[in-house]
N, CA, C and O atoms as CSV, one atom per row, in Angstrom:
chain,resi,resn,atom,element,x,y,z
A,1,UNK,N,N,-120.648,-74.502,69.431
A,1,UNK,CA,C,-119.944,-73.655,70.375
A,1,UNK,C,C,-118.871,-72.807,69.716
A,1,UNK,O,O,-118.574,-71.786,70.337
A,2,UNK,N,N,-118.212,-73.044,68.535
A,2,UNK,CA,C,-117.739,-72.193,67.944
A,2,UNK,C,C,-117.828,-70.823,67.533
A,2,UNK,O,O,-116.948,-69.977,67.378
A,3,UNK,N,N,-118.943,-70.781,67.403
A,3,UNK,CA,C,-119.103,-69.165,67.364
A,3,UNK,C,C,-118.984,-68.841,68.446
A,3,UNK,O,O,-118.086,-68.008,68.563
A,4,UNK,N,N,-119.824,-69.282,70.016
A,4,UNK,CA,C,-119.850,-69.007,71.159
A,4,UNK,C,C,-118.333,-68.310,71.112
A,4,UNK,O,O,-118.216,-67.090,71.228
A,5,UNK,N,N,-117.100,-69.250,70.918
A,5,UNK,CA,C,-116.102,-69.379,71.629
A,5,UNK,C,C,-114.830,-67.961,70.478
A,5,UNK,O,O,-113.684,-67.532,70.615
A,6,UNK,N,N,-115.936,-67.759,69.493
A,6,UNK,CA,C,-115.537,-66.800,68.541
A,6,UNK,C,C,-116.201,-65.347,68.851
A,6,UNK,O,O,-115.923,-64.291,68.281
A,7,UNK,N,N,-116.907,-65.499,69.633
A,7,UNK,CA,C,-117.481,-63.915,70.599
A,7,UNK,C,C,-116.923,-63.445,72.039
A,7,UNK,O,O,-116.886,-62.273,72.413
A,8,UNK,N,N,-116.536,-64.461,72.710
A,8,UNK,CA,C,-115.581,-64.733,73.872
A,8,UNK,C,C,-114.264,-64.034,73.101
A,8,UNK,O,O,-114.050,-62.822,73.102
A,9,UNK,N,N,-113.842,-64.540,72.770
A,9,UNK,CA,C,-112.825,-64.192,72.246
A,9,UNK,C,C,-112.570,-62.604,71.593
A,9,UNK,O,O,-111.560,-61.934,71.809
A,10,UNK,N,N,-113.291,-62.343,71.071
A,10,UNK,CA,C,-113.726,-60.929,70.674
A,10,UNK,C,C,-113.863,-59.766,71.461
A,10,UNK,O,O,-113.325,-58.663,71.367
A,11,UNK,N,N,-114.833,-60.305,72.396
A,11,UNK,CA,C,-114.609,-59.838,73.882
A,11,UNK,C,C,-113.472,-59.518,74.875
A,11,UNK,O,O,-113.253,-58.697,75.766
A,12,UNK,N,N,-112.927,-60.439,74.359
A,12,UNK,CA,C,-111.502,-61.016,75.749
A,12,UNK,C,C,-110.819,-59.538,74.719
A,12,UNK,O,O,-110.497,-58.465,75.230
A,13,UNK,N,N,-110.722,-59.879,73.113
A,13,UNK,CA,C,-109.773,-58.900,72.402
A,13,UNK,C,C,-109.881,-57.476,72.935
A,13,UNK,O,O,-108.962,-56.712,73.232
A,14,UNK,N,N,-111.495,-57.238,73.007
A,14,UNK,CA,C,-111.883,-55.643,73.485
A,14,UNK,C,C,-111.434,-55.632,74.849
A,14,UNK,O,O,-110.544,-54.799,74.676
A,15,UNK,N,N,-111.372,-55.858,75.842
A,15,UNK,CA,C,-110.977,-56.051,77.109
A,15,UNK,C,C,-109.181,-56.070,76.941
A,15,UNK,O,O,-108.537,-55.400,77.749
A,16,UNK,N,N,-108.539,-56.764,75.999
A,16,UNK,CA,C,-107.467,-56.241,75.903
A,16,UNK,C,C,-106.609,-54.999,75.301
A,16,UNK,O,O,-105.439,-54.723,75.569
A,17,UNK,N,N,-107.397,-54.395,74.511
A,17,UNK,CA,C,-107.608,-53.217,73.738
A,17,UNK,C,C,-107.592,-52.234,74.806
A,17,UNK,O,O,-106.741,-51.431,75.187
A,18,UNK,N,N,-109.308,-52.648,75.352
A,18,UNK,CA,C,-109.185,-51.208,76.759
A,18,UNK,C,C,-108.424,-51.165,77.745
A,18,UNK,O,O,-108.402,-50.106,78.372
A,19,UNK,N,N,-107.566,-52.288,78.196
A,19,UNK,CA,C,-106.858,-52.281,79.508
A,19,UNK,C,C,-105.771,-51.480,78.439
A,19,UNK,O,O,-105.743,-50.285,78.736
A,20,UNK,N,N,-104.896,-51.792,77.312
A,20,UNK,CA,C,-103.858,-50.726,76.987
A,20,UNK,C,C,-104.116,-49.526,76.551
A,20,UNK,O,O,-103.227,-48.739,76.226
A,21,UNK,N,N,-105.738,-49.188,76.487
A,21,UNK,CA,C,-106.064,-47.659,75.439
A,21,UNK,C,C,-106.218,-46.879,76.389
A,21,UNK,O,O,-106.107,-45.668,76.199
A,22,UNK,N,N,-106.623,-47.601,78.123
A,22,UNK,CA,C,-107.166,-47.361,78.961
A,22,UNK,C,C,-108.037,-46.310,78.524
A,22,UNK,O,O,-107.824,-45.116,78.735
A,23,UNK,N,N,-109.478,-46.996,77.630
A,23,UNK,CA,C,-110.922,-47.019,77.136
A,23,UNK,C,C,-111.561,-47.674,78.199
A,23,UNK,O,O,-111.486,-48.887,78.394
A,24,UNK,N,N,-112.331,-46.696,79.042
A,24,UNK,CA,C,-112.960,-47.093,80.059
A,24,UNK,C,C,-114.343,-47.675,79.260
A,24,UNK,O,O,-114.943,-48.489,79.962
A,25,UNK,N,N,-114.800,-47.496,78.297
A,25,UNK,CA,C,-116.177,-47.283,77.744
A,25,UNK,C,C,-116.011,-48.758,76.871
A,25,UNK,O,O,-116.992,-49.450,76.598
A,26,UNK,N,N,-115.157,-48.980,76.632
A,26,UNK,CA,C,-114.158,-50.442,75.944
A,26,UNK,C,C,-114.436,-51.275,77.036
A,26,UNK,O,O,-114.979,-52.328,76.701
A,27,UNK,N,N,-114.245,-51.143,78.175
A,27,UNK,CA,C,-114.195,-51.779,79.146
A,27,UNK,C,C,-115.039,-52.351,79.240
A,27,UNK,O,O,-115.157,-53.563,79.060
A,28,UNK,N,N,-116.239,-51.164,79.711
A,28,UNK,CA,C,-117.514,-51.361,80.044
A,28,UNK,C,C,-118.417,-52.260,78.850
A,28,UNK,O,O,-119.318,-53.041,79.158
A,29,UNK,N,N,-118.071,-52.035,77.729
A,29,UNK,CA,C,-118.755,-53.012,77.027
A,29,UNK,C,C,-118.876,-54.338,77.115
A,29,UNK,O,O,-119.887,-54.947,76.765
A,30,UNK,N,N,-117.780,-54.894,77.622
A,30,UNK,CA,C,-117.824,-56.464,77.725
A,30,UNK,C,C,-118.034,-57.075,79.439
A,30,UNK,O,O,-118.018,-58.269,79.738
A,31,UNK,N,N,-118.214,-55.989,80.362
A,31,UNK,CA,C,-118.384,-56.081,81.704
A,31,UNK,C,C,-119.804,-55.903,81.548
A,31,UNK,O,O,-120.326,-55.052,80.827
A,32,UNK,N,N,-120.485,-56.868,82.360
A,32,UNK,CA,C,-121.915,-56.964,82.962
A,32,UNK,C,C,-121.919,-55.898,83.836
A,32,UNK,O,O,-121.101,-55.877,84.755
A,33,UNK,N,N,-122.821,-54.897,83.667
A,33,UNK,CA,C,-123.152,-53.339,85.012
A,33,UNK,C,C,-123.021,-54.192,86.569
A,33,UNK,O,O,-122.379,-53.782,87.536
A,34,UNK,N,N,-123.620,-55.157,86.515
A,34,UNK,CA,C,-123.493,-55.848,87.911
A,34,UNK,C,C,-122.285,-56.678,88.345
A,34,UNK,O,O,-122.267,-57.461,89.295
A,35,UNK,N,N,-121.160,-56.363,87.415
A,35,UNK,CA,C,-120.085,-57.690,87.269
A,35,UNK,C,C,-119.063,-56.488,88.929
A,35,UNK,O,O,-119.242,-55.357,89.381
A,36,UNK,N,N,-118.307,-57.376,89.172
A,36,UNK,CA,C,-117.443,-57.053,89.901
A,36,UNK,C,C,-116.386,-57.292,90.080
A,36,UNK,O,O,-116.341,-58.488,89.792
A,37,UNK,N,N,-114.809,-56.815,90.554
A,37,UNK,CA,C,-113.531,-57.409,90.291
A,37,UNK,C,C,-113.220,-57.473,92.029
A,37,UNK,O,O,-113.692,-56.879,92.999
A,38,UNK,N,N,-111.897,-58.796,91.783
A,38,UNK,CA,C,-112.308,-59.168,92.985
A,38,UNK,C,C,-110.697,-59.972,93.066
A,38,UNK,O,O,-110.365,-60.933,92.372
A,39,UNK,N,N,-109.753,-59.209,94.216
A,39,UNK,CA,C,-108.465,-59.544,94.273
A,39,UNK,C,C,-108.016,-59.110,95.083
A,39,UNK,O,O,-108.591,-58.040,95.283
A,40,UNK,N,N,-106.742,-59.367,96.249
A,40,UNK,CA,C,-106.199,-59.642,97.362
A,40,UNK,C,C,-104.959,-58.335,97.850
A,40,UNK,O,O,-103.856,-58.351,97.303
A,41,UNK,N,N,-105.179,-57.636,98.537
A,41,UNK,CA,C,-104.236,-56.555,98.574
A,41,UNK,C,C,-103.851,-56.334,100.567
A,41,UNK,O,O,-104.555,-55.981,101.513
A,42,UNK,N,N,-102.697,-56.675,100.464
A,42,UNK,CA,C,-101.867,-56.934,101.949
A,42,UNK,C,C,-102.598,-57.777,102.583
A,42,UNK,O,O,-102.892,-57.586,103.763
A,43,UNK,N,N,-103.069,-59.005,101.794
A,43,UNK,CA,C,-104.023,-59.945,102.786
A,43,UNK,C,C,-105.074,-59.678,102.766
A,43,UNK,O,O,-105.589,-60.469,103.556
A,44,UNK,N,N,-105.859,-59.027,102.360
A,44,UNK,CA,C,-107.567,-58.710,102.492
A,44,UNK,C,C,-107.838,-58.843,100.827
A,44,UNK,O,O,-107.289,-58.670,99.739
A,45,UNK,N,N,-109.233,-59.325,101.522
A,45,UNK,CA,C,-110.065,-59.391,100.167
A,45,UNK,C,C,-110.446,-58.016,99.842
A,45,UNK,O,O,-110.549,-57.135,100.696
A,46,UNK,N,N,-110.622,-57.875,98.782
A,46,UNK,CA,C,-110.914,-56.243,98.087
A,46,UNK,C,C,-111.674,-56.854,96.919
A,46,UNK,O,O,-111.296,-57.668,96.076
A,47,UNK,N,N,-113.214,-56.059,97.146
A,47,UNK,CA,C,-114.298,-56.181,96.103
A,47,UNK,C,C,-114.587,-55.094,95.276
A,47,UNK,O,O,-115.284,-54.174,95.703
A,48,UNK,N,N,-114.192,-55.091,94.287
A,48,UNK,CA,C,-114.513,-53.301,93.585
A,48,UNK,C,C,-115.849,-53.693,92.372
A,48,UNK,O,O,-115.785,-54.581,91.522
A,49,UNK,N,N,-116.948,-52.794,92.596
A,49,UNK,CA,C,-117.742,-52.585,91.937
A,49,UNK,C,C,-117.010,-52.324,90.165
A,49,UNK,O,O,-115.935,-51.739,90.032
A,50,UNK,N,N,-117.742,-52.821,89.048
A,50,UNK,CA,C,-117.340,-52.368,87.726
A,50,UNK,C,C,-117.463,-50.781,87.555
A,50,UNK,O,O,-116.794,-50.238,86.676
A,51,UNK,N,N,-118.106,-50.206,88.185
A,51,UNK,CA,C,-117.871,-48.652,88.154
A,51,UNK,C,C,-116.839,-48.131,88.988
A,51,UNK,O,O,-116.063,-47.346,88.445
A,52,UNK,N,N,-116.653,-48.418,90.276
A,52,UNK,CA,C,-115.222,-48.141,90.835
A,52,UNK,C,C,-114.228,-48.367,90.012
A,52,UNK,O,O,-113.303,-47.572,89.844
A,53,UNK,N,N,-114.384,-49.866,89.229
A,53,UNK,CA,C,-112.901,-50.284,88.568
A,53,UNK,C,C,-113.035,-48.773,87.331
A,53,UNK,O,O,-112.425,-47.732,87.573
A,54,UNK,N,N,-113.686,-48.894,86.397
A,54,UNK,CA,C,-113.584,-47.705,85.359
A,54,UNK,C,C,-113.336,-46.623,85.772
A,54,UNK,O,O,-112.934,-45.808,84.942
A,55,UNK,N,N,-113.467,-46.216,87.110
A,55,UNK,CA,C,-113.320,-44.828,87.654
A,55,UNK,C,C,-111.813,-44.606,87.687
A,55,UNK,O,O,-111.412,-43.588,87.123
A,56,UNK,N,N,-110.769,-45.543,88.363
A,56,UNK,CA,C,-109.466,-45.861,88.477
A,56,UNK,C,C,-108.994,-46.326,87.347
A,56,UNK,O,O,-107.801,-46.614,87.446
A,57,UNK,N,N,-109.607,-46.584,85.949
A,57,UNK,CA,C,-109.341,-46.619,84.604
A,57,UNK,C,C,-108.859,-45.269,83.764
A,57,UNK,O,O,-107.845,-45.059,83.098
A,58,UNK,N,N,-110.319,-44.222,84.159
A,58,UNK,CA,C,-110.148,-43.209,83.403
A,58,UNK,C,C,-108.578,-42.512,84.154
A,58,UNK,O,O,-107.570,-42.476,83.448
A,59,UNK,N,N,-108.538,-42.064,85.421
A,59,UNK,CA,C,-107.318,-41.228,86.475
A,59,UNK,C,C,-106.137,-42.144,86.064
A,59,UNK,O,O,-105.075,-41.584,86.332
A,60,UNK,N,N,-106.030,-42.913,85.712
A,60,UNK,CA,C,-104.469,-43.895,85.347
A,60,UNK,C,C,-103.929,-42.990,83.995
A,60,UNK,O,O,-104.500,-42.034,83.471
A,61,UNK,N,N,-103.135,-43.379,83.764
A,61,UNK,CA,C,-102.177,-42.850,82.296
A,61,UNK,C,C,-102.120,-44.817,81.804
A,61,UNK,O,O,-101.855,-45.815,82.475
A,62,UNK,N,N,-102.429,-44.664,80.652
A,62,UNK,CA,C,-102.475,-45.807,79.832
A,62,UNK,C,C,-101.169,-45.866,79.411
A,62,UNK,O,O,-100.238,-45.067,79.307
A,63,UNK,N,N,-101.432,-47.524,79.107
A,63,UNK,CA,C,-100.045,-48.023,78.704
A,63,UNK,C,C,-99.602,-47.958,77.255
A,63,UNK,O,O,-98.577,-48.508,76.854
A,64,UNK,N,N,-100.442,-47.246,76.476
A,64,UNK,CA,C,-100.380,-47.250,75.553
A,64,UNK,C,C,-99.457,-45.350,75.441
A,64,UNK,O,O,-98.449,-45.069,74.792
A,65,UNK,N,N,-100.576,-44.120,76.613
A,65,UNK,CA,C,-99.781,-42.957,76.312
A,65,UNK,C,C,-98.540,-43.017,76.593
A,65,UNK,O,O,-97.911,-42.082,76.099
A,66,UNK,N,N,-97.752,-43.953,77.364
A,66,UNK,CA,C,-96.764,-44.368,78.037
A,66,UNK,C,C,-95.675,-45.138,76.737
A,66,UNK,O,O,-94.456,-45.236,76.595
A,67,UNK,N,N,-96.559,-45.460,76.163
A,67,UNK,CA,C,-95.476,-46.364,74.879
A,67,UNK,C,C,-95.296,-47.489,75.335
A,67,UNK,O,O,-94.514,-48.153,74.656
A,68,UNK,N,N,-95.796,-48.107,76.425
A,68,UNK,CA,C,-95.230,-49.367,76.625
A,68,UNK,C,C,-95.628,-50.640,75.788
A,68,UNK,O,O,-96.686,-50.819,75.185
A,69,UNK,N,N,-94.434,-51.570,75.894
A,69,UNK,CA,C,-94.943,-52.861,74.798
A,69,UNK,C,C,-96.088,-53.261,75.540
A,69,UNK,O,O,-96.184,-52.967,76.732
A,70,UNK,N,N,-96.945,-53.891,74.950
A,70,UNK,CA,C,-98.002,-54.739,74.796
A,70,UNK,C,C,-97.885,-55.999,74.845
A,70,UNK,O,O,-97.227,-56.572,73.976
A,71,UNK,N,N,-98.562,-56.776,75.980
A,71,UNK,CA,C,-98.019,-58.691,76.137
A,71,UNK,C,C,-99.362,-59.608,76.700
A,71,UNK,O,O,-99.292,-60.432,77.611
A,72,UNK,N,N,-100.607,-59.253,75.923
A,72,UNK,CA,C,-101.600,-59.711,76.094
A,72,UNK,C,C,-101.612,-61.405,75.510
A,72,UNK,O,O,-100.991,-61.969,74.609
A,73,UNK,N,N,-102.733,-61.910,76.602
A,73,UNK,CA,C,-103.005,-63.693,75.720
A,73,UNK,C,C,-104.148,-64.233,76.634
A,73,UNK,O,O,-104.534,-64.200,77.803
A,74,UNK,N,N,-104.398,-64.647,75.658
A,74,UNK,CA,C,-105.193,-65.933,76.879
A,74,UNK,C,C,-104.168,-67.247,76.786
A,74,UNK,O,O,-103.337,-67.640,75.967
A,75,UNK,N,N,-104.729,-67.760,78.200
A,75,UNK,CA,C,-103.774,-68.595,78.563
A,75,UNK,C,C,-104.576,-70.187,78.794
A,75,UNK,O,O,-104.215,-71.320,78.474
A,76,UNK,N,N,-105.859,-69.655,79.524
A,76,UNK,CA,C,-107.234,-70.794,79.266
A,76,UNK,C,C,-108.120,-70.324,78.885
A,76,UNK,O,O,-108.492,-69.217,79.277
A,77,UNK,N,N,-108.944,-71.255,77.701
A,77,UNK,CA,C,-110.155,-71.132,77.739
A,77,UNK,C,C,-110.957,-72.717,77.897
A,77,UNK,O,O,-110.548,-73.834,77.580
A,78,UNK,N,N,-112.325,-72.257,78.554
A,78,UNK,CA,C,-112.914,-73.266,79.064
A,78,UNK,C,C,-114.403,-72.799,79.091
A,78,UNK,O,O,-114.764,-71.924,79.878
A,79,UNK,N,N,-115.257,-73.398,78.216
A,79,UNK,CA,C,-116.645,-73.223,77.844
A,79,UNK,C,C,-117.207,-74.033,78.573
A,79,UNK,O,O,-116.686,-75.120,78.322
A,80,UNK,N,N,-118.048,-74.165,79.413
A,80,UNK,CA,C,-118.620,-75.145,80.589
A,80,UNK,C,C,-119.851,-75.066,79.704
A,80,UNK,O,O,-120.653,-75.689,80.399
A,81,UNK,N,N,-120.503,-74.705,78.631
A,81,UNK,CA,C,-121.777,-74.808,78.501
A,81,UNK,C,C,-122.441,-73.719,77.612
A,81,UNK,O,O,-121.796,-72.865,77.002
A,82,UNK,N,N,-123.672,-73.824,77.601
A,82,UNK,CA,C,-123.991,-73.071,76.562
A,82,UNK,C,C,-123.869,-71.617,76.784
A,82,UNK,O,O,-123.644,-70.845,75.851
A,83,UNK,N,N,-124.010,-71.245,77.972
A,83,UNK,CA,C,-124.300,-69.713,78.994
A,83,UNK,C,C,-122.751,-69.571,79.717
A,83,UNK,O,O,-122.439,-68.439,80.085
A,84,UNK,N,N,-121.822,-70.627,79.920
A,84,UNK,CA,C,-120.797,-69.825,80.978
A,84,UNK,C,C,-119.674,-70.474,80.347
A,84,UNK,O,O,-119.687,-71.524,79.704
A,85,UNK,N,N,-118.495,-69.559,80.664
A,85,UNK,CA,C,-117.063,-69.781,80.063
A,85,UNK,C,C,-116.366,-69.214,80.954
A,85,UNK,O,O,-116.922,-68.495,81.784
A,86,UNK,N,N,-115.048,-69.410,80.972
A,86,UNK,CA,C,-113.881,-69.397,81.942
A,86,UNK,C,C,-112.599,-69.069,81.219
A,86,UNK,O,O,-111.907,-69.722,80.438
A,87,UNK,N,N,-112.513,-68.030,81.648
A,87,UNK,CA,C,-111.056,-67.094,80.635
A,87,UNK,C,C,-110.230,-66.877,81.581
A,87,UNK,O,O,-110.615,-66.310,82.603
A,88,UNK,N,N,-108.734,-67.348,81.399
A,88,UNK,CA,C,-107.840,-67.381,82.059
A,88,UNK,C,C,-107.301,-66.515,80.855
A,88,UNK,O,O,-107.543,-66.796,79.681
A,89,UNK,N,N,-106.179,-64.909,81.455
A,89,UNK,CA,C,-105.644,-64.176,80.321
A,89,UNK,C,C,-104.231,-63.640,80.887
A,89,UNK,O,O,-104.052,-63.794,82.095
A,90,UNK,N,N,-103.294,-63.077,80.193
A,90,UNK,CA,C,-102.359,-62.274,81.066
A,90,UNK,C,C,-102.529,-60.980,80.195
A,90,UNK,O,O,-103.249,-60.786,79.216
A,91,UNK,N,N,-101.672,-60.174,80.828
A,91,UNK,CA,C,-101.703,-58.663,80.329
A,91,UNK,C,C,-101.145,-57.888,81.326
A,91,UNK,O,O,-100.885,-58.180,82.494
A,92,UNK,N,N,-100.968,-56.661,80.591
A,92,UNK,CA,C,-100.041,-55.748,81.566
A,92,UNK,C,C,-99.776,-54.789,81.389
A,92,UNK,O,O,-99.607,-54.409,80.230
A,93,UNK,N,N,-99.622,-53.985,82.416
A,93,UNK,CA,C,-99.640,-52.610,82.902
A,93,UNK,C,C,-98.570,-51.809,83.513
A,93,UNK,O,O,-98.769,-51.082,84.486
A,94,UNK,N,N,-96.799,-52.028,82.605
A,94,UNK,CA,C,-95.699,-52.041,83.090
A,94,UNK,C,C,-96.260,-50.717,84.355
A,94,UNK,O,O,-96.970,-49.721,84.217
A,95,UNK,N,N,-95.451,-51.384,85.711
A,95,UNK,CA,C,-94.651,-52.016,86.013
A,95,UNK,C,C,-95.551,-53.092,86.526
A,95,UNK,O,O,-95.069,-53.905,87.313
A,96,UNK,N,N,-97.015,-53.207,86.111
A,96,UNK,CA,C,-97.908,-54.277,87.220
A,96,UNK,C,C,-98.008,-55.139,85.738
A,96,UNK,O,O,-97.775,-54.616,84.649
A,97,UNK,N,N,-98.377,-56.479,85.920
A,97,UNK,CA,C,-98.285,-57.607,85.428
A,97,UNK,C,C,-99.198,-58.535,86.330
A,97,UNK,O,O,-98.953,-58.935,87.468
A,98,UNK,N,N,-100.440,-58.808,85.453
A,98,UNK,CA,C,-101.997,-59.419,85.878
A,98,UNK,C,C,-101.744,-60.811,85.650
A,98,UNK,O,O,-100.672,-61.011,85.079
A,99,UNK,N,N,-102.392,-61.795,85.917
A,99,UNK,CA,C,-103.231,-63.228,85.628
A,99,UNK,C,C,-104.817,-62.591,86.464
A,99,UNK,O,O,-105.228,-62.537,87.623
A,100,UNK,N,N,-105.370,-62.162,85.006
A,100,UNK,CA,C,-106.699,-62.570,85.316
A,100,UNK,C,C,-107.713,-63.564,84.873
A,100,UNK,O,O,-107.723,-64.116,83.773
A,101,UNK,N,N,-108.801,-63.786,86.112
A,101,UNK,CA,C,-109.333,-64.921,86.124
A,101,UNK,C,C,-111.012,-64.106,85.361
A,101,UNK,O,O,-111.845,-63.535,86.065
A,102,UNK,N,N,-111.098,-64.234,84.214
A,102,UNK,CA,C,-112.784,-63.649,83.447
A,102,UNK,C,C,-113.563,-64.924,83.635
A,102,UNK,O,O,-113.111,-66.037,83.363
A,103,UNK,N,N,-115.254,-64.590,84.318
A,103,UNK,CA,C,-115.960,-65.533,84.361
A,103,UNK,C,C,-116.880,-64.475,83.141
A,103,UNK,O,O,-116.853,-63.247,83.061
A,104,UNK,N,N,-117.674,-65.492,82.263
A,104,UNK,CA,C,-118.353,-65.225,81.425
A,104,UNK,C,C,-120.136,-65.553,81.296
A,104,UNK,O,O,-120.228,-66.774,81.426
A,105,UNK,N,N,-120.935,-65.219,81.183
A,105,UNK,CA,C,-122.080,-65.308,81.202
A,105,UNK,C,C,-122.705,-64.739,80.076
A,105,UNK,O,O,-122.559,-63.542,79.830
A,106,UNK,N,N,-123.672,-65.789,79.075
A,106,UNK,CA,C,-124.312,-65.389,78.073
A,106,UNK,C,C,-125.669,-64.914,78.434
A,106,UNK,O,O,-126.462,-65.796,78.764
A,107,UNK,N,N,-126.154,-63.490,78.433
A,107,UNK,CA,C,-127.915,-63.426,78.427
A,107,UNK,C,C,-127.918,-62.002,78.059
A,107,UNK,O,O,-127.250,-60.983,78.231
A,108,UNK,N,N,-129.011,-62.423,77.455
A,108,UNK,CA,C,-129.390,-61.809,75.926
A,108,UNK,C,C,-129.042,-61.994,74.985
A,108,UNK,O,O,-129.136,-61.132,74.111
A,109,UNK,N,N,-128.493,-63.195,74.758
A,109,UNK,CA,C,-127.710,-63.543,73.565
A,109,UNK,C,C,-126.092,-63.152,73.447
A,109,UNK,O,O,-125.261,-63.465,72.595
A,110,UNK,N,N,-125.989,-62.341,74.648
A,110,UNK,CA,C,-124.232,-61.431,74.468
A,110,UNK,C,C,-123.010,-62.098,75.676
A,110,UNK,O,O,-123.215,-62.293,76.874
A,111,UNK,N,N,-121.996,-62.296,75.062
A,111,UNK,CA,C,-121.447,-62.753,76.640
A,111,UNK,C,C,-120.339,-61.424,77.054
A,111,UNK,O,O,-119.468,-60.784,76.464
A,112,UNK,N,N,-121.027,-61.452,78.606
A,112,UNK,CA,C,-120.455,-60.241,79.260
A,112,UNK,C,C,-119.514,-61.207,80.420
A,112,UNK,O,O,-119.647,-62.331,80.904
A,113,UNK,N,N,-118.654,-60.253,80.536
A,113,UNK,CA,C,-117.973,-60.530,81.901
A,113,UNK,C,C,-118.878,-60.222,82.875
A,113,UNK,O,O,-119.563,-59.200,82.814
A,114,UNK,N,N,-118.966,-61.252,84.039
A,114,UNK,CA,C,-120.165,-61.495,85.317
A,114,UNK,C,C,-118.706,-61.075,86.350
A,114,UNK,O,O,-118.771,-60.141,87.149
A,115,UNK,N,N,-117.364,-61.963,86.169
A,115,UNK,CA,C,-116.735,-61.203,87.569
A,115,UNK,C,C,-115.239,-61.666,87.034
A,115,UNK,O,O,-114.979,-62.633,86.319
A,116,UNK,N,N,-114.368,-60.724,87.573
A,116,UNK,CA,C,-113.131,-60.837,87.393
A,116,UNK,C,C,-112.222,-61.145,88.703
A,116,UNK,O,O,-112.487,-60.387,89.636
A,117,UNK,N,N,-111.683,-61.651,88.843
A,117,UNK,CA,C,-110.599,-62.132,89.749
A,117,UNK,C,C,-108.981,-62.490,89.302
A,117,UNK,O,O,-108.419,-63.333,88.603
A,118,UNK,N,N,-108.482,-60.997,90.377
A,118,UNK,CA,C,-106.862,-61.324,89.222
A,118,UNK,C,C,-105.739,-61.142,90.359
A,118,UNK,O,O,-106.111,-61.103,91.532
A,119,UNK,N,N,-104.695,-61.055,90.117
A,119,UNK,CA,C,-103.686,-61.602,90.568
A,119,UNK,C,C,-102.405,-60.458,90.089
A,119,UNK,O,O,-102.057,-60.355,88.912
A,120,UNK,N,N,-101.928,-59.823,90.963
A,120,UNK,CA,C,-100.820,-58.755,89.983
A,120,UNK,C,C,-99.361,-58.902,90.847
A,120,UNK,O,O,-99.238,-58.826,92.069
A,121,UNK,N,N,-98.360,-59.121,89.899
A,121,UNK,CA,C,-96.716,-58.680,90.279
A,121,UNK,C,C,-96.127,-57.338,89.477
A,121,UNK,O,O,-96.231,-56.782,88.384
A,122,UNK,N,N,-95.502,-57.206,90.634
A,122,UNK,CA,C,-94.864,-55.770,90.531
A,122,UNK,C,C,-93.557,-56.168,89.695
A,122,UNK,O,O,-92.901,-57.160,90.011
A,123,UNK,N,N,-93.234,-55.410,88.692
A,123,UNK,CA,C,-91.423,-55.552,88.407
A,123,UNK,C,C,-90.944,-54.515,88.100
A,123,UNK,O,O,-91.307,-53.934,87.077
A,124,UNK,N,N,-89.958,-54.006,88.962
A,124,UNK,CA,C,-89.232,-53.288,88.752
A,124,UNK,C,C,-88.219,-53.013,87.396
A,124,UNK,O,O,-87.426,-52.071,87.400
């Protein structure tokens, strides 16, 4: 599982790369076309397709043209098996600040993000 858990990881890195380069195409590499993000806004569930999310990727100003510091990590990891893993990460998007929840799925040999579920505070 080591390597497994050495491609996850690689992954999780590119996924942290594109959320600050805001590299939609970064993004998309480690997201499954069918994956979806999936998080709570004034009480309602809100399901956004992986192409909706990149769409609201590219129209943002990155945190990077912005200069802002950078405060990426994982926080869990958890390999259930040969095909699925469980990435708990933080990261951030001054003034928004994530805990996201990455579910992982190996097929074709590659592990893509299958669905994201996250969690954001505002700070002023």
């Amino acid at each position: 599982m080591s390597t497994d858990k050495a491609a996850i990881e690689q992954a999780v890195q590119t996924y942290f790369d594109g959320l600050y380069e805001g590299d939609a195409e970064k993004l998309a590499s480690v997201f499954h076309p069918t994956s979806e993000l999936t998080f709570a806004q004034e009480g309602k569930l809100v399901v956004w397709t992986r192409d909706q999310w990149l769409d609201n990727v590219r129209k943002r100003e990155s945190a990077k043209s912005k200069g802002s510091a950078r405060d990426d990590g994982i926080l869990v990891f958890d390999q259930s098996g040969p095909d699925t893993a469980f990435v708990k990460v933080k990261c951030q998007l001054p003034p928004l600040y994530f805990t996201d929840y990455l579910a992982f799925v190996k097929a074709d040999g590659t592990w893509k993000v299958a669905q994201k579920i996250f969690a954001t505070v505002v700070k002023k």
